[in-house]
N, C-alpha and C positions, 0 to 999 in steps of 0.2 A: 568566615565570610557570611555578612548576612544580606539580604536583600531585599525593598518594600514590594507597594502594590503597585509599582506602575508599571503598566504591559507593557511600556516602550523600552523600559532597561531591562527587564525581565527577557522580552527578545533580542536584544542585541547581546545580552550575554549568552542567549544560548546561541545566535548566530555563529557567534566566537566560538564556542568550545565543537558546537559542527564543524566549523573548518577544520579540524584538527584532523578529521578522517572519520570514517566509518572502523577502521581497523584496531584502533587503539582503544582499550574496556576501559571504562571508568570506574574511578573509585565507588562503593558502594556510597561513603558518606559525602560525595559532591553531588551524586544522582540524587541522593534522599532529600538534601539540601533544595536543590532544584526543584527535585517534587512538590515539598511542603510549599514553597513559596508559588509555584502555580496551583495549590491547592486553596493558600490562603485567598489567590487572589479571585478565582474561580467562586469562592465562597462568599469572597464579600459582593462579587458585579450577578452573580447568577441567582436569583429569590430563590427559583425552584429547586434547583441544587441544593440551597441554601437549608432551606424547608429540609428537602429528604436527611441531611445529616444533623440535624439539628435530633428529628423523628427516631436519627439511631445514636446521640448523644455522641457523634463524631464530630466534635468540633475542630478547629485546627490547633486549641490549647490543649487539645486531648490526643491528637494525631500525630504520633511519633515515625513511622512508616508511611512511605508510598504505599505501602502494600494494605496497608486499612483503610487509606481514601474509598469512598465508597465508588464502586463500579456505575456507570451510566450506562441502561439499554442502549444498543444503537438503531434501535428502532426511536428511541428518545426522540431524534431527530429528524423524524416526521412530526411532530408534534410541538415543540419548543424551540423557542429562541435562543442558542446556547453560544452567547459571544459576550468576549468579557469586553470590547469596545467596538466601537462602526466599524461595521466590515468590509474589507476593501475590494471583497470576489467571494459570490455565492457559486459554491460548487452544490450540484441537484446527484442522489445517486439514479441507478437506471431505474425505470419503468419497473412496477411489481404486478403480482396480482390484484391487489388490490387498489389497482388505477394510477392513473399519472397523479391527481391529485395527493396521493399520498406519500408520496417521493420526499423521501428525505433532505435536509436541508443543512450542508453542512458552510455555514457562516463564518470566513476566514480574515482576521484585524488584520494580517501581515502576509501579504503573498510574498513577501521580503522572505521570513520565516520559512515558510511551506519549500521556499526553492532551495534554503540554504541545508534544510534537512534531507532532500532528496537527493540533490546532486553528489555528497561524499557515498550513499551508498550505491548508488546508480554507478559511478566509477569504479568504485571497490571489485563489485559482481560483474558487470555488463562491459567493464573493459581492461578486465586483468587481460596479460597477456597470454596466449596460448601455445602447446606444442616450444618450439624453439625460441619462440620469441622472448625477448628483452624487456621488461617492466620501463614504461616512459611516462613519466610522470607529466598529466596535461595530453595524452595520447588524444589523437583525433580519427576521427571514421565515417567516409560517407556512409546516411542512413537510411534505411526503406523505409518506410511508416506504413503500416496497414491501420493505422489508429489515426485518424480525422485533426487535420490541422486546427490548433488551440479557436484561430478567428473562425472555425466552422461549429465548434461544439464551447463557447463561453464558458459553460457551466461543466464541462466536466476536468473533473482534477486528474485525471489520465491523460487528458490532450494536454492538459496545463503540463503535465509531467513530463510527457513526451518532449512537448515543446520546449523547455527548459533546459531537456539534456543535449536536446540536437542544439541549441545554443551554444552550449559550451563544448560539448564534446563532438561534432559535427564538423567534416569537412565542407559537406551540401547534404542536404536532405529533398528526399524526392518522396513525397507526399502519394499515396494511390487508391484511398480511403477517404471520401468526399462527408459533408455533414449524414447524409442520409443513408450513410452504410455500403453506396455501391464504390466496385473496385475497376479500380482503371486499367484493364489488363493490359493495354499495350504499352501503358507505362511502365508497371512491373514487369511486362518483358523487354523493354528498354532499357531498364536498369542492370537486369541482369546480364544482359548482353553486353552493356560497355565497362559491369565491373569485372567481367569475366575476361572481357577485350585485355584489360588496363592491371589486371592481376590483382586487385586487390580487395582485403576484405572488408567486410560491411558487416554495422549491425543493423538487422531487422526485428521490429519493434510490432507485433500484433494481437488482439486477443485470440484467442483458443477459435471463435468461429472466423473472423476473419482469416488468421492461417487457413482453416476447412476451405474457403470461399477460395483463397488464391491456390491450394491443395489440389483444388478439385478442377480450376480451369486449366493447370498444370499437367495434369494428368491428361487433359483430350490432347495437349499440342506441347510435349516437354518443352522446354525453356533453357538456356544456358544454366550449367548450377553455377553456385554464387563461389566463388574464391576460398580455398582453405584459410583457415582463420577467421571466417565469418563466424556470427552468432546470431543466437536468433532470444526476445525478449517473450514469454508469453505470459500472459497473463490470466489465464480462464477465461470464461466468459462465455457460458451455454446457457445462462440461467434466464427462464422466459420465455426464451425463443424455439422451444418445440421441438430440436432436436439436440443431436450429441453423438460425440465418438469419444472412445475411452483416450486418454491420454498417452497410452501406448502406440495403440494405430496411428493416432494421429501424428507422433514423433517419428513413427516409421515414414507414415507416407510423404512428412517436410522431407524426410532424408532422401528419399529416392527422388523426392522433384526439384528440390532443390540445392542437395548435396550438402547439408548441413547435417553432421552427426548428430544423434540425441543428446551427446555427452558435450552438445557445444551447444544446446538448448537450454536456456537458465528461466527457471518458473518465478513468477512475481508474482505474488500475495501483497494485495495492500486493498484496501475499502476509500469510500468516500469520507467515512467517520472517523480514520485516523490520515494523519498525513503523514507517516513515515512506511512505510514498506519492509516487506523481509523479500529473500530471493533465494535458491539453491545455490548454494557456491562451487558448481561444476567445472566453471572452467579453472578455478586455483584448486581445486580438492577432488575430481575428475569423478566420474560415473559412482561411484559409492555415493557419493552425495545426493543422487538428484531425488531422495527422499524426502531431506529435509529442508526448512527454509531457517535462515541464518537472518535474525533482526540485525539493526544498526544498536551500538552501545546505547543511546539514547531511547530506546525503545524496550519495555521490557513486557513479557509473555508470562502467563500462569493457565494453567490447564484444574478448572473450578469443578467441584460437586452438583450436579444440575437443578436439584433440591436445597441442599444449605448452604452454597456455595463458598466452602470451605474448600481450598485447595486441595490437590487428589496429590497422592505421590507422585516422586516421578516417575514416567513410562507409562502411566494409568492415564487413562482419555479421559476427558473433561473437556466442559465447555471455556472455550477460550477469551479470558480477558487481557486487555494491553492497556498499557502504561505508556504510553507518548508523552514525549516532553512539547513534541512538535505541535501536539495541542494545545501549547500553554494558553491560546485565546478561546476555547471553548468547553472543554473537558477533556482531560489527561486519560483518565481511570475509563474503557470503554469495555463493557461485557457483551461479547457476541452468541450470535446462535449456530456458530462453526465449532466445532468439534475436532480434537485433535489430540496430541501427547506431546507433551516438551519432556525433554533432557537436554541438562545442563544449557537452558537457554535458549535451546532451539528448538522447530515445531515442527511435527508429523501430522500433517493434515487429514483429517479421516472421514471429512464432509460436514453436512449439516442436520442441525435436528430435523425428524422429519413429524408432519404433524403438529400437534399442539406445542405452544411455547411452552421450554422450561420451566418448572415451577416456580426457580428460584428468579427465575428473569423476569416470570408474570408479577411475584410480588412486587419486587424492583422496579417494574412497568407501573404499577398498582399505586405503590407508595408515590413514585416520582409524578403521577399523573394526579394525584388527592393533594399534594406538596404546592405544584402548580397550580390547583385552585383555590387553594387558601389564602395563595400571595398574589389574587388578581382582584 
């Protein structure tokens, strides 16, 4: 099978092969296939891109692997325009140190694409069945959101995400999380009260501070706990904001306020820079799991040398690069400055560099920034 450069068949074929599920591994030689073609196409609409592989004689008649595509900082995108056609929805990531103005900018052709990637693994992780329960294919859940309805936050691709799933996997969703961060507690305790009334469970969707925020009003005035069979979505999310609790306490004290076990807590990894996501797969593969985060087939992970950025073995930490198909419109190949350990696929998260950027990312930064101005 072969296939050109136009983003629009390009996405609807990979829409297709997302529907098939998150569960089923692809052939190495269809992903590869895939790859090269959003490599080719990535090369001809991107200059800058363009520029950096030329600089390391990667061209796409020379690129036999996904795995040689060269890597894009994700920092890149504070910096460059990385979209292979008009974009039909700018996702911004959050506030850094280094000012609002330098907020990355992740420019997306197909929010078509973005939703069709997310929902098969959203499904997979966030509503297998648990305990007793029966696998129903199409299953529906009323949802708590502590994450800001899509029309409050435009630009972030987590409301986009949110929204997306309570769309399709949603019996109602009750929003308690406004644009501006504050939580509507008599909401949240309204909800809890009438799913607890009405026996049933719910998933709750919030980052890491947001749960802390409904955690902590929790605790002056317990609350109904939520239904066995509930789950709860978390996402991180301390970074900037000046405090923190370890991910242990925090799992304890959701369980005590709100009666959701840690083992029905499932952790979501995903950035603004790639649009696929990985998640612990606890509630199909139970408390052993919640170490590690499990991509979708379409999404592949390598744990890199932070100097020559040659892949480390496996079990050995490295700085973490991914392979999204789901970025077929702006850059597939993304190298981060998270730190972790893959085996056999999957990732053990071990945090971030601290201090000075990676060597091997600065030159990467270096090259793809002198690439850029040679093609302006």
């Amino acid at each position: 099978m072969s296939y050109d450069l136009d983003f629009a068949g390009l996405a609807r074929e990979l829409e297709r092969r997302f529907a098939a599920g998150a569960g089923t591994p692809w052939p190495e030689g269809e992903l590869n296939e895939l790859a090269l073609c959003a490599f080719r196409l990535q090369y001809e609409r991107l200059p800058a891109f363009r520029a950096l592989c030329d600089g390391r004689d990667l061209r796409p008649d020379a690129v036999q692997r996904w795995q040689d595509v060269p890597a894009v900082p994700a920092r890149a995108f504070k910096h460059l325009e990385l979209c292979v056609a008009d974009p039909e929805v700018v996702f911004l990531t959050s506030g850094t140190t280094e000012g609002s103005g330098r907020r990355g900018r992740h420019l997306v052709p197909s929010a078509a694409l973005y939703r069709a990637s997310l929902l098969p693994a959203f499904e997979r992780y966030m509503m297998a069945p648990v305990g007793s329960e029966v696998r129903e294919p199409g299953k529906r859940m009323p949802f708590l959101s502590l994450i800001p309805h899509p029309e409050s936050l435009p630009t972030s691709s987590l409301s986009f995400m949110v929204g997306a799933a309570a769309e399709f996997f949603a019996t109602e969703t009750t929003w308690v999380v406004d644009g501006s961060g504050v939580l509507d507690e008599p909401g949240l305790r309204a909800f809890a009260r009438d799913a607890g009334e009405a026996s049933r469970p719910v998933v709750a969707l919030g980052t890491a501070l947001a749960l802390l925020h409904a955690v902590e009003r929790l605790e002056r005035e317990p609350a109904q706990p939520l239904p066995e069979g509930s789950r709860i979505m978390e996402t991180g999310g301390f970074k900037g904001v000046g405090r923190e609790v370890g991910r242990d306490e925090l799992y304890d004290r959701v369980e005590a306020t709100m009666g959701i076990p840690r083992h029905r807590i499932v952790s979501e990894y995903g950035m603004t820079e790639l649009l696929s996501q990985l998640y612990t797969p606890v509630l199909s593969e139970g408390a052993e799991a919640a170490g590690v985060h499990a991509p979708p087939p379409w999404l592949k992970v390598r744990a890199l040398d932070p100097v020559t950025l040659a892949e480390v073995a496996p079990g050995e930490p490295g700085l973490l690069a991914f392979f999204d198909l789901a970025n077929a419109g702006s850059v597939c190949h993304v190298l981060t400055e998270d730190v972790g350990v893959v085996v056999e696929g999957r990732v053990e998260l071990r945090g971030r560099v601290r201090g000075a950027e990676p060597r091997g990312c600065s030159r990467t930064m270096d090259e793809l920034m002198s690439s850029a101005g040679s093609t302006t």
